[in-house]
C-alpha positions in Angstrom: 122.9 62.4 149.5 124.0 65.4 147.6 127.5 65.3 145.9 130.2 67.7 146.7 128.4 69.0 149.8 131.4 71.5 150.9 133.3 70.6 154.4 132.4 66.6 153.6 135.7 64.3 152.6 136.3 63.2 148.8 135.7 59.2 149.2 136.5 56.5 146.5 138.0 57.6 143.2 141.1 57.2 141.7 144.2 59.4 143.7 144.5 62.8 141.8 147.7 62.4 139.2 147.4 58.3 139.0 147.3 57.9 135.3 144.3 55.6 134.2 144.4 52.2 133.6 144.9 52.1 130.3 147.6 54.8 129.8 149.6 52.5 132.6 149.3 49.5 130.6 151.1 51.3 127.4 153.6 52.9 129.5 154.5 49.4 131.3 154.4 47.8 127.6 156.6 50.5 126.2 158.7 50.2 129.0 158.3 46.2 128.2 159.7 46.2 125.2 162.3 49.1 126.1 161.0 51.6 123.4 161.1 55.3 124.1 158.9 56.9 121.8 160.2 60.4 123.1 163.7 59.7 121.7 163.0 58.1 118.8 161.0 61.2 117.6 164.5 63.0 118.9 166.6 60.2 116.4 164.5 61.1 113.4 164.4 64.7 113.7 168.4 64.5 114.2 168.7 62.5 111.3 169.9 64.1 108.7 169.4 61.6 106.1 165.7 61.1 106.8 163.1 63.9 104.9 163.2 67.3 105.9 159.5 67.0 106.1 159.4 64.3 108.2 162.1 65.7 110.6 160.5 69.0 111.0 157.1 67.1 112.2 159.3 65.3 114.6 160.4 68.8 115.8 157.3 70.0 115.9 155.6 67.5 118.2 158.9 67.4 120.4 158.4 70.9 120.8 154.7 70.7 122.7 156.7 69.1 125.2 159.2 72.2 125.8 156.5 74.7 125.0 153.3 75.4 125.8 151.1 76.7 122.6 149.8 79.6 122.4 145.9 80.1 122.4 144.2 82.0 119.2 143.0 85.4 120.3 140.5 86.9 118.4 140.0 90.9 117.9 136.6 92.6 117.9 137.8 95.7 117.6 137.9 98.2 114.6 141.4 98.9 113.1 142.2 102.6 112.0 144.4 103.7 109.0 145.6 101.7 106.8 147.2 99.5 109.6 150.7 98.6 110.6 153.3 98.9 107.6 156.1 96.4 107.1 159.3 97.1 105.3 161.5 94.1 103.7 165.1 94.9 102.5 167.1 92.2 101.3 170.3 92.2 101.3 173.1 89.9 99.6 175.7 88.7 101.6 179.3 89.9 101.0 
């Protein structure tokens, strides 16, 4: 019998948005144990006595959760002049 024959019912399988067996059993041990791996990446990246390098990649991965990333985009076409200009002016505070 041919698969996905349109009009026919979806039978079997796992209900759409059930996570996987496996991703359930971390979550119940996390859960377990009482750990919270979202806020302790939120701790470290508040803590100002940790490394700023390590904070900022704490900020960075809590930020895929807020924001999506953005996709590459690539340009095929040709680019006329001598492209955009940019102007820096730095100024001292008073």
């Amino acid at each position: 019998m041919p698969r996905n024959v349109k009009g026919q019912p979806r039978v079997g399988g796992r209900i759409k948005g059930t996570p996987n067996k496996r991703t359930q059993d971390v979550m119940d041990r996390l859960a377990e144990l009482g750990c919270d791996p979202i806020e302790g990446m939120a701790r470290i990246a508040m803590d100002e006595g940790a490394p700023i390098e390590v904070r900022s990649r704490m900020y960075s991965e809590l930020a895929q959760y807020v924001a999506p990333k953005r996709k590459a985009i690539e340009h095929s076409g040709e680019i006329k002049g001598d492209g955009p200009q940019v102007r820096i002016i730095l100024q001292q505070p008073a």
